[in-house]
Rosetta silent file (secondary structure, phi, psi, omega in degrees, C-alpha in Angstrom):
SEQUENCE: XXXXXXXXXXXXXXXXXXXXXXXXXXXXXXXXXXXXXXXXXXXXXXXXXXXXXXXXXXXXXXXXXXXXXXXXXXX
SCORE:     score description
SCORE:     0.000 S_00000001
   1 L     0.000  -53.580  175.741    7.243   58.917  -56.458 S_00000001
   2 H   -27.445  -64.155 -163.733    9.789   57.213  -58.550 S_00000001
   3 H   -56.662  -34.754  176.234    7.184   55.450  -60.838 S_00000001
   4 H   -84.449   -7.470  177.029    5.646   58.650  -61.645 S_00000001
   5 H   -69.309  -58.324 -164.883    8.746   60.255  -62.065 S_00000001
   6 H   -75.130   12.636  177.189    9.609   57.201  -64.542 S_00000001
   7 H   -89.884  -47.877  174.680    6.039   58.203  -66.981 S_00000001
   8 H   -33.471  -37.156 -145.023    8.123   61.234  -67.937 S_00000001
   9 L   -73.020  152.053 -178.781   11.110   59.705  -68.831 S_00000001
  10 L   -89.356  152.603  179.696   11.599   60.098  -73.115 S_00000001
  11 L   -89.239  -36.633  158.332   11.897   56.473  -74.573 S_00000001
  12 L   -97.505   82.152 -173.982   14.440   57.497  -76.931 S_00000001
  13 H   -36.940  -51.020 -149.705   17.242   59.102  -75.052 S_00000001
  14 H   -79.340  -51.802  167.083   19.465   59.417  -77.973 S_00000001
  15 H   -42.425  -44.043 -176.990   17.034   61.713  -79.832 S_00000001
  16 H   -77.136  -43.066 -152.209   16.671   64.099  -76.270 S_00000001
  17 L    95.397  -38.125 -150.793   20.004   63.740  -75.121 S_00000001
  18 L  -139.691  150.208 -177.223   18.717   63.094  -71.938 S_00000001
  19 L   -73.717  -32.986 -166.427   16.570   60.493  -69.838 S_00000001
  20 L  -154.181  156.402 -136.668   13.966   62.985  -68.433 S_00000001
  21 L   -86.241  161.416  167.829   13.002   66.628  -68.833 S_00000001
  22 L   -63.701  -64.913 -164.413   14.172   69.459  -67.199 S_00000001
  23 E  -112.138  163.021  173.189   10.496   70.777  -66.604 S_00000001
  24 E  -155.312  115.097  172.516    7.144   69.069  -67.117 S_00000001
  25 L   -75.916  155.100  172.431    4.217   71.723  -67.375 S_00000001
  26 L   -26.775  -60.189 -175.230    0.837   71.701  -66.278 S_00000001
  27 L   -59.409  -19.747  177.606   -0.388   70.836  -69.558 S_00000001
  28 L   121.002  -25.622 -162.399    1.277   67.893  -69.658 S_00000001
  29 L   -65.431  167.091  176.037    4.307   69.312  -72.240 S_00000001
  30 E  -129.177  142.005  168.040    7.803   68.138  -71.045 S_00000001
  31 E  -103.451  128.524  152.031   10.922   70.535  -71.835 S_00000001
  32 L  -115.887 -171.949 -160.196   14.009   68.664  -72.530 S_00000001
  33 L  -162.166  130.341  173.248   17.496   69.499  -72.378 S_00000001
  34 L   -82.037   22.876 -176.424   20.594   68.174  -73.525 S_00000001
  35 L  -114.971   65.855 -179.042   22.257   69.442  -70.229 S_00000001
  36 H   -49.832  -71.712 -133.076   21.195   65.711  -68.278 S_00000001
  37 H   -90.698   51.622  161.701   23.820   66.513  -65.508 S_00000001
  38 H  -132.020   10.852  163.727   22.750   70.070  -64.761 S_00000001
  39 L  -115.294 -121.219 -153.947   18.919   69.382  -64.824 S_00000001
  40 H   -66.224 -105.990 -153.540   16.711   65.656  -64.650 S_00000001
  41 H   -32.097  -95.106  169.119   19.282   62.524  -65.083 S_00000001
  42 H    17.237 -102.537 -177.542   21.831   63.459  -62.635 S_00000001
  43 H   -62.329  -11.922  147.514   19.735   63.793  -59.342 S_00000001
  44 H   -37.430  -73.206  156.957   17.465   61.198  -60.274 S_00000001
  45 H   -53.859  -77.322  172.761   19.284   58.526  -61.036 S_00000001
  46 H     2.361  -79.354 -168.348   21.146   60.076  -57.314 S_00000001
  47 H   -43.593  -76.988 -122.633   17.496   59.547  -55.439 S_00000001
  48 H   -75.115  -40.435  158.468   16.851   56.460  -57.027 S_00000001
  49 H   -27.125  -65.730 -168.859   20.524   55.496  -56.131 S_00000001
  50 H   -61.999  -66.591  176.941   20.308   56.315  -52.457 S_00000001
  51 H   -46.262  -66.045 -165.046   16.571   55.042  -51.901 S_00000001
  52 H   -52.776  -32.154  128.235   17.944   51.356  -53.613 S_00000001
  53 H    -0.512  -67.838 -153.112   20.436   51.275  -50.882 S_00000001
  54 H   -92.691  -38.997  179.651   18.822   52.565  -48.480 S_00000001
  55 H  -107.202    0.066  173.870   15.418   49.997  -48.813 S_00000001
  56 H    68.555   43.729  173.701   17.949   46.968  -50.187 S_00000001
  57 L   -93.248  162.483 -177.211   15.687   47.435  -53.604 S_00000001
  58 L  -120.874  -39.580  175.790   17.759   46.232  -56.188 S_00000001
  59 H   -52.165  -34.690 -162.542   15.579   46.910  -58.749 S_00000001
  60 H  -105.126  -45.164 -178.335   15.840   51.292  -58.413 S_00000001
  61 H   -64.010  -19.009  161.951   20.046   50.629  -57.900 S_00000001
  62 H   -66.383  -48.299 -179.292   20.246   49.095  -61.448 S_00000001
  63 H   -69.293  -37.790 -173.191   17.999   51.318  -63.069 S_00000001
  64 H   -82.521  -10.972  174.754   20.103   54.605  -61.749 S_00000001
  65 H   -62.629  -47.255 -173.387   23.772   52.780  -62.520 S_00000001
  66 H   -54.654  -44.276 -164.931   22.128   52.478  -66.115 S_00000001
  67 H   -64.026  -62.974  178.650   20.844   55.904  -66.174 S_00000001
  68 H   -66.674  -25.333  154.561   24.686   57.231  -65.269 S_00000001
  69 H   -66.493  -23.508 -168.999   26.580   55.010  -67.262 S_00000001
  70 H  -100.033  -66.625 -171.032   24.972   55.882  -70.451 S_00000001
  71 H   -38.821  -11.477  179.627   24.804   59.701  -69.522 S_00000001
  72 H  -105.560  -37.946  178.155   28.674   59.696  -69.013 S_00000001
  73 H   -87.555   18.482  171.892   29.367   57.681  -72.021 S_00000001
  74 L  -105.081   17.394  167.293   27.128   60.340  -74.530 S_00000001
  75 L  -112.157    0.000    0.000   29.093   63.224  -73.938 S_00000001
């Protein structure tokens, strides 16, 4: 789930505001939003927190520490 979760994600955060979209339509369009912690970044980075923990991946707990440190230092 993650990985497909991560095709979404925008490659330049600092233009979006945000790592990954509120919504992602049918069509393929993504909406984003500069409100990361009340849509996409937030609970994301969360899962991917808990699951790296939770399976001793190391690999998904780095990527969501990344995700929340930079989302806490752009506001």
């Amino acid at each position: 789930m993650f990985e497909t979760i991560r095709l979404y994600e925008f490659k330049d955060s600092k233009k979006t505001d945000c790592y990954f979209p509120s919504e992602v339509f049918e069509d393929g369009r993504c909406d984003k939003s500069g409100l990361a912690w009340c849509f996409g970044d937030l609970m994301i980075a969360y899962a991917m927190l808990k699951y790296g923990i939770l399976s001793q991946n190391d690999y998904y707990t780095q990527y969501s520490k990344k995700t929340v440190l930079i989302s806490l230092n752009s506001g």
